[in-house]
C-alpha positions as CSV (number, residue, x, y, z in Angstrom):
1,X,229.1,-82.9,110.4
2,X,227.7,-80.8,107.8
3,X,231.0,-79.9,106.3
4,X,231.7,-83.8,106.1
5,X,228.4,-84.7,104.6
6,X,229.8,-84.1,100.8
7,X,232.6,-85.3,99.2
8,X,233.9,-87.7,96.5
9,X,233.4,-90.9,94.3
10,X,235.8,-93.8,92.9
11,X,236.8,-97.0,91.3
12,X,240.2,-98.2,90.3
13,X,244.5,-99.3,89.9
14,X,248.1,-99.6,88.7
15,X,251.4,-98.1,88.0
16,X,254.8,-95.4,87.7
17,X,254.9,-91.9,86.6
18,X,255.9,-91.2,82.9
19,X,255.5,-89.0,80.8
20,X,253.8,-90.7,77.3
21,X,254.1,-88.3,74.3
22,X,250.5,-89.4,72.3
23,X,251.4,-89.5,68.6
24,X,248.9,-90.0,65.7
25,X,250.1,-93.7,64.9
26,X,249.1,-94.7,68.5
27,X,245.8,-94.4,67.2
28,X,244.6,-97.8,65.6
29,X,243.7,-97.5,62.0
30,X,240.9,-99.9,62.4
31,X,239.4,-98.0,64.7
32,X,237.3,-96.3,61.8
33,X,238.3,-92.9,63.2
34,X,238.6,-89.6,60.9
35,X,239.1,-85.9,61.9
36,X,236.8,-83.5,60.7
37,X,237.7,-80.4,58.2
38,X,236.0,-78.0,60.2
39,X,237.3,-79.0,63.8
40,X,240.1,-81.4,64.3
41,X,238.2,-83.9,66.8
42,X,237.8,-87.9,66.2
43,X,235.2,-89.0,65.1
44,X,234.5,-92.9,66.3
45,X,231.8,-94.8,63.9
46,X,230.4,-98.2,64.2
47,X,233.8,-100.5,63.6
48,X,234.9,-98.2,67.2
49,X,231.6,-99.1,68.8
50,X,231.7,-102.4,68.1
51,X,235.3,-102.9,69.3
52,X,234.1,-101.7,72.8
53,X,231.0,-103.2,72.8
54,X,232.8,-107.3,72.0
55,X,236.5,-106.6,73.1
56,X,237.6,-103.5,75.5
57,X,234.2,-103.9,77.4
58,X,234.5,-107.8,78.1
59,X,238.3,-108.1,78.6
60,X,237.7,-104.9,81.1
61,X,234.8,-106.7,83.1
62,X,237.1,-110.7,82.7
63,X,240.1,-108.1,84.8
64,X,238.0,-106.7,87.3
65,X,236.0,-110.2,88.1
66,X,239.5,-112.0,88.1
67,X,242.0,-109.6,90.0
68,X,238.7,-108.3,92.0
69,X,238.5,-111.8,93.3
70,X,242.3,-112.0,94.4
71,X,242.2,-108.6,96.1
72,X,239.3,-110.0,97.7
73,X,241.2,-113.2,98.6
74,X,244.3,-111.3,99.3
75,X,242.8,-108.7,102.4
76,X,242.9,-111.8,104.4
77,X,246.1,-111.3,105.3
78,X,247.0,-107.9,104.0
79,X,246.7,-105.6,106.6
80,X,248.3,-102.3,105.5
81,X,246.1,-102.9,102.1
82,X,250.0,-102.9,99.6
83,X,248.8,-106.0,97.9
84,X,245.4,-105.0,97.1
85,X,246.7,-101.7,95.7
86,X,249.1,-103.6,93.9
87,X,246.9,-105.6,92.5
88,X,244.6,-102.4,91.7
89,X,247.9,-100.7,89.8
90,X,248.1,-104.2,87.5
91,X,244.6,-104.2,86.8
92,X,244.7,-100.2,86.1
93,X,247.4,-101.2,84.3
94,X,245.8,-103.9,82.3
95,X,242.6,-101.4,81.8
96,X,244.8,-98.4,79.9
97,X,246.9,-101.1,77.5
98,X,243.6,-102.3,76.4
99,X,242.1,-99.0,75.8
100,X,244.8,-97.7,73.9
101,X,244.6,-93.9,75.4
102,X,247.9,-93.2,76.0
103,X,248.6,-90.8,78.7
104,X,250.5,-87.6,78.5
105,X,251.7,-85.8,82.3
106,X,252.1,-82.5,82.1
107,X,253.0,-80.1,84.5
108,X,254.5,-79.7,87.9
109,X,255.2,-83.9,88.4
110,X,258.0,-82.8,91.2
111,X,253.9,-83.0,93.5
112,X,254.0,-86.3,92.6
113,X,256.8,-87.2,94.6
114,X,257.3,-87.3,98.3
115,X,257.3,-84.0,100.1
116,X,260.5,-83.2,101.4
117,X,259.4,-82.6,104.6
118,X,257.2,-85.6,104.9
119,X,253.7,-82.9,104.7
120,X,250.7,-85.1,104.3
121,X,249.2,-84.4,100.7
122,X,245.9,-84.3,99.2
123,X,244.9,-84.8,95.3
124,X,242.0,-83.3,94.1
125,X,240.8,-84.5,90.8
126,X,238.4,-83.9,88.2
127,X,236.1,-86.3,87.7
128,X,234.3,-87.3,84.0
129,X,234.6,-90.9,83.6
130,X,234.9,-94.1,85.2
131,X,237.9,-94.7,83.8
132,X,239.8,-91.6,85.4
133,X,240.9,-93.9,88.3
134,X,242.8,-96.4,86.3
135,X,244.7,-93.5,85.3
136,X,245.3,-92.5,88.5
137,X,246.4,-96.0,89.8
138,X,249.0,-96.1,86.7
139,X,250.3,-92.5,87.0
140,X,250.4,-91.8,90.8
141,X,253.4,-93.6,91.8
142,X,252.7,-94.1,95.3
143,X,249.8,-96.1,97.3
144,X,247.1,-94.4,98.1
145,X,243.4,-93.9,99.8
146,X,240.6,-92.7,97.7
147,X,237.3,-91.0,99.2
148,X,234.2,-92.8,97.0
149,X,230.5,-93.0,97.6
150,X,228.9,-95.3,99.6
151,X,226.3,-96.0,96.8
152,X,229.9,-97.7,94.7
153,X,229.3,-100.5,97.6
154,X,226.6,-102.0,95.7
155,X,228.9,-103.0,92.7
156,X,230.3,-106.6,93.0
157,X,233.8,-106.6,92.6
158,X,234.7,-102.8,92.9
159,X,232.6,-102.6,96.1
160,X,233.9,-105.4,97.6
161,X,237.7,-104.5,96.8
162,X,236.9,-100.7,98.1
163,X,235.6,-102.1,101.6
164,X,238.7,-104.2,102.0
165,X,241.5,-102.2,101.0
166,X,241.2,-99.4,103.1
167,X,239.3,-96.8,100.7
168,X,237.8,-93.9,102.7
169,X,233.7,-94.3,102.0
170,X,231.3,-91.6,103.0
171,X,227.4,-92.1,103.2
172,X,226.2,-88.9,102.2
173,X,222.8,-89.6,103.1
174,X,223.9,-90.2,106.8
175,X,226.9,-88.4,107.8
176,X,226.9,-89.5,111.0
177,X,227.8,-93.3,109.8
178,X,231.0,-92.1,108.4
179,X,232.4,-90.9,111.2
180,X,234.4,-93.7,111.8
181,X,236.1,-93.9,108.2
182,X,237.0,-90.2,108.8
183,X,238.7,-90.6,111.6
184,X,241.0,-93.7,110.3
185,X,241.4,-91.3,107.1
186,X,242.7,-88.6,109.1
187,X,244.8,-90.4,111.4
188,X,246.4,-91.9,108.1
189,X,246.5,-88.9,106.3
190,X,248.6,-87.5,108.9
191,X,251.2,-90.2,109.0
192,X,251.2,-89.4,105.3
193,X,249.2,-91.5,103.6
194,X,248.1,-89.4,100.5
195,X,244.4,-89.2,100.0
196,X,242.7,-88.5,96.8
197,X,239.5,-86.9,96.5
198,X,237.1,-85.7,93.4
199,X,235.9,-82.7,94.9
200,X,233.1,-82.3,92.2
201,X,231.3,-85.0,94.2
202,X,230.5,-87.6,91.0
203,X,231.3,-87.7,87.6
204,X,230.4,-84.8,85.1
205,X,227.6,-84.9,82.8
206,X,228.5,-82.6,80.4
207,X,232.2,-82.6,80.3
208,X,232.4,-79.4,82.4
209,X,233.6,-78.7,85.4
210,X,231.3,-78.8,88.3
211,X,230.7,-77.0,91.4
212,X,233.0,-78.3,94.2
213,X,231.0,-79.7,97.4
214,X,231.3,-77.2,100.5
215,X,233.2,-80.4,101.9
216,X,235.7,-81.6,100.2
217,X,238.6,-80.1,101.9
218,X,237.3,-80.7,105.5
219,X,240.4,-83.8,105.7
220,X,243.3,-81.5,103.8
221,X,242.4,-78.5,106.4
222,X,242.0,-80.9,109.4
223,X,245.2,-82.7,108.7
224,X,247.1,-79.7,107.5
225,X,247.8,-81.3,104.3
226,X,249.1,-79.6,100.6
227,X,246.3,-79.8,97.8
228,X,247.7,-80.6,94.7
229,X,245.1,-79.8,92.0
230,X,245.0,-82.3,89.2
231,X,243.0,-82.1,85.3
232,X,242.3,-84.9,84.0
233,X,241.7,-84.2,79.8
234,X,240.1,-86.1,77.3
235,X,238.4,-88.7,79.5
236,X,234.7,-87.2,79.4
237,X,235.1,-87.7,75.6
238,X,237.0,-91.0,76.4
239,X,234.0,-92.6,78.2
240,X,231.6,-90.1,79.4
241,X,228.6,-91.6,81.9
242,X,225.6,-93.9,80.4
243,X,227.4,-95.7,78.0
244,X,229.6,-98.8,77.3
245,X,231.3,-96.8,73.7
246,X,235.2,-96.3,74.8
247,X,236.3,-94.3,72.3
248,X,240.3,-94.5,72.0
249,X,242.1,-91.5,71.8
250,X,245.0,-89.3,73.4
251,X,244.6,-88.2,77.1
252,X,246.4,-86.1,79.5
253,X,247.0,-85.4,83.4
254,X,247.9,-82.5,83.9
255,X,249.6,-81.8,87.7
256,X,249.3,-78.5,89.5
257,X,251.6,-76.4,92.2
258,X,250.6,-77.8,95.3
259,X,248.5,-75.4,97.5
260,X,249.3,-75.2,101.3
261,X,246.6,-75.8,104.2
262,X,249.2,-74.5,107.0
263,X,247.1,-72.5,109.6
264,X,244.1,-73.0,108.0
265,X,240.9,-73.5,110.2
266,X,237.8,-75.3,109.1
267,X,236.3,-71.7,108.1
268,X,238.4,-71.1,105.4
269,X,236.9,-74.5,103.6
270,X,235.1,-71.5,101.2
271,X,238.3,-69.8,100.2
272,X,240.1,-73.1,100.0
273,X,237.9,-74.8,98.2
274,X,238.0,-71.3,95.4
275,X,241.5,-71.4,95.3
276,X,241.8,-75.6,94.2
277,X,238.8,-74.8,91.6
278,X,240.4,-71.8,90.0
279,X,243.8,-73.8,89.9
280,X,242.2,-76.8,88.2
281,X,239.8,-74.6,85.8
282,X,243.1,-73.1,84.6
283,X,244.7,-76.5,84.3
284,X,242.0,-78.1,82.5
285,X,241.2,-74.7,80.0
286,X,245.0,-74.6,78.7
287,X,245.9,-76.1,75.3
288,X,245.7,-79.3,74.5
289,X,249.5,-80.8,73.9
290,X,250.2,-81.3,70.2
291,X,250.8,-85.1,69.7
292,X,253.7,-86.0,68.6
293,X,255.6,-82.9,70.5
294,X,257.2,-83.1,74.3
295,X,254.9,-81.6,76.7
């Protein structure tokens, strides 16, 4: 169990692949923002801060208590867990109007359709802000599992939609009591469920990439699965951890080649888990697209 014993954190929702070209008037001119002479980036002064603090914060936190409480409602009867990710794809959905980051997908998006021969895939995905999984729920346009922390259990609302609909939790702090989810996971995975996973373990603290945990793969390998590596830019400085401040501005996902698991045994985790990082490092180092221009 020591290769299960590590691996991945969540949140939340909603809705279809497409590709968003950012442009500079999607930027709201009240949103005090300026670019500097010497390097380009936003700045975000108080009228920004402000703006999060009394609107995007409060209209995010009225979503998740209202459509938290439906999915909540709604795993009553829903068994295979469709409506709750519905409902998680709306509220995503919701989340990334109101933020007004539009999304740019770059890359090979042909992963992000079903695999012609039905393979079982897995999504690894950087991880820097909270709000990288309403991107997710928006741009992946197919339900989903996601592996999170037990500790996200403690939240009301998120925690109580992630028990219900089917998310894949793993206590780190007692391996052994995930044993069950891992199983379900696995037996889902292989009737090709697709699983996503942040193989960093938790958000970034610095915006950089960090060090995968030795067990992120263990499910891909065990169920044979592709990887498709996925870099998420512009979301650290979008809403990095330890604050409220959402500062609007242009993101992307960029979408990798998806990297075969056929024949591999639980002792190649090392080599897999080297060859996802280098793919995502070179992802997530190339140039930023030019707003305005088609990626």
């Amino acid at each position: 169990m020591n290769k299960i014993d590590t691996i991945v954190e969540t949140e939340k929702d909603s809705a279809g692949l497409r590709s968003t070209g950012p442009s500079r008037s999607t930027i709201p001119m009240w949103a005090d923002t300026r670019s500097t002479a010497d390097s380009g980036t936003v700045q975000h002064g108080w009228a920004s801060r402000l703006r999060s603090y009394f609107i995007l914060d409060p209209l995010i936190w009225a979503y998740t208590i209202v459509l938290g409480t439906i999915s909540l409602v709604a795993s009553i009867v829903d068994r295979n867990g469709r409506i709750q990710h519905q409902l998680a794809r709306f509220w995503s959905w919701l989340v990334m109007k109101t933020i007004l980051s539009p999304v740019t997908v770059t890359g090979n998006s042909s992963t992000l359709k079903p695999s012609q021969d039905g393979k079982a895939r897995v999504f690894a995905v950087t991880h820097a802000s909270a709000l990288d999984i309403p991107i997710l729920y928006v741009y992946l346009p197919f339900q989903f599992r996601i592996v999170f922390k037990s500790e996200l259990l403690s939240y009301p609302f998120v925690g109580w939609h992630l028990r219900r609909s089917g998310q894949v939790c793993i206590n780190q702090q007692n391996p052994s009591a995930s044993i069950g989810a891992i199983k379900s996971s696995l037996k889902s995975l292989r009737k090709g469920m697709p699983l996503v996973i942040f193989p960093e373990g938790g958000r970034t603290r610095d915006g950089q990439i960090q060090p995968f945990l030795p067990g992120a793969f263990f499910l891909a390998i065990k169920a044979q699965a592709e990887i498709v590596p996925i870099a998420l830019v512009g979301t650290f400085d979008l809403l990095p951890m330890n604050t409220y401040h959402v500062k609007c501005q242009p993101l992307e996902m960029r979408v990798g080649d998806a990297i075969s698991t056929d024949g591999l045994t639980l002792a190649d985790t090392d080599a897999v888990s080297a060859k996802v990082k280098a793919a995502i490092e070179e992802l997530h180092s190339a140039p930023r697209v030019v707003p305005g221009t088609r990626p």
